[in-house]
C-alpha positions as CSV (number, residue, x, y, z in Angstrom):
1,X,-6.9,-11.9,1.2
2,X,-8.1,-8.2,2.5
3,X,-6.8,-5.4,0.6
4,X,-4.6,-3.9,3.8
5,X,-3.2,-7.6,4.3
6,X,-1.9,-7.6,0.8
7,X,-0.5,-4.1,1.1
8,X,1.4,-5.1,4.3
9,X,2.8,-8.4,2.9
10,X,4.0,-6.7,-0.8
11,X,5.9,-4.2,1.1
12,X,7.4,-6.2,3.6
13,X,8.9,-8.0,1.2
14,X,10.5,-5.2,-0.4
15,X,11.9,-2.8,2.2
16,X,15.4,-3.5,4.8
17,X,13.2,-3.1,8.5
18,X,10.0,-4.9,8.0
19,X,8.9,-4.4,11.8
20,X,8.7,-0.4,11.0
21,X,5.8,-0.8,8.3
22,X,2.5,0.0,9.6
23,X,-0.7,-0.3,7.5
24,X,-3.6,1.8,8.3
25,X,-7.3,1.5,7.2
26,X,-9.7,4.3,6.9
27,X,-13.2,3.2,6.1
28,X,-15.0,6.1,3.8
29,X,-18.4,6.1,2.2
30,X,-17.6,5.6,-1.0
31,X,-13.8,4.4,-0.6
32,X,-10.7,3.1,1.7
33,X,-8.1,4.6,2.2
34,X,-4.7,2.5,3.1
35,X,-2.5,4.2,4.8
36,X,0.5,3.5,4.3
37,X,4.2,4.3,6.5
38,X,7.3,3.0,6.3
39,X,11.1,3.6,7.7
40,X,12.5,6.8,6.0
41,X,15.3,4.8,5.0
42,X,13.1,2.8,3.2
43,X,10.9,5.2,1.5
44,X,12.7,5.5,-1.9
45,X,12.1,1.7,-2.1
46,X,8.1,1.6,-2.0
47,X,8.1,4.5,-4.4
48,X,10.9,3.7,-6.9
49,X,12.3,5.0,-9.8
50,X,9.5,7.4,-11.1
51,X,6.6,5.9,-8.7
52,X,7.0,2.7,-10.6
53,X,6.9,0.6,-8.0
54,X,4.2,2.6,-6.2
55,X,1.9,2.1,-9.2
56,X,2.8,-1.2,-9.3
57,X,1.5,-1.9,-5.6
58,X,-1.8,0.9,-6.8
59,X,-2.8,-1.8,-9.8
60,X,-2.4,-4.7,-7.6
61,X,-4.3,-3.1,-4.9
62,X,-7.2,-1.9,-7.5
63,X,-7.3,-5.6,-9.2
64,X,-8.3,-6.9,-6.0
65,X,-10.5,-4.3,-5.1
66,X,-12.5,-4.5,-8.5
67,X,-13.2,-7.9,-7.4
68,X,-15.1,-6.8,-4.2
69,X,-16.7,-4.0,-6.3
70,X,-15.0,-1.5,-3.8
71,X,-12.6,1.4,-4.7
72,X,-9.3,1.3,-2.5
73,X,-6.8,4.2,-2.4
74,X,-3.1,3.5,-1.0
75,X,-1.4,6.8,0.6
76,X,2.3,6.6,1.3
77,X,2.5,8.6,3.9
78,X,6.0,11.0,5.0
C-alpha cells in the first residue's frame, strides 16, 4: 500500500465528512511530502489532544516509508 493511500484511508476513518479529505503528493529530491486537508470541522480530530493523533499517523506513515528506504513528510494543511 503507497504511503498517500494509507494516509487517506487512516483518516477517513477517523473524521465525520470523509468525501472532504483530499491527499496530496509532492514528489521532492530527497523526500515527499503528503499533503494533507481536511473539513475544518474535522481538523481538531486529525490532530488530537496535543498532536497525538497526528504523531500517531507521522510513525505509521515513517514505518512504511523506512521500508521503501524513502523519507515521507505528512503536512496537515489549514
Amino acid at each position: 500500500m503507497d504511503c498517500k493511500e494509507l494516509v487517506s484511508f487512516m483518516v477517513k476513518s477517523l473524521v465525520d465528512n470523509p468525501e472532504k479529505v483530499v491527499v496530496n503528493k509532492v514528489e521532492g529530491e530527497k523526500s515527499t511530502i503528503l499533503e494533507l486537508s481536511v473539513d475544518g470541522s474535522d481538523i481538531g480530530k486529525i490532530i488530537g489532544k496535543h498532536g497525538r493523533v497526528a504523531k500517531a499517523i507521522r510513525t505509521l506513515i515513517n514505518a512504511s516509508s523506512a521500508k521503501a528506504g524513502k523519507r515521507v513528510v505528512l503536512e496537515i494543511l489549514d
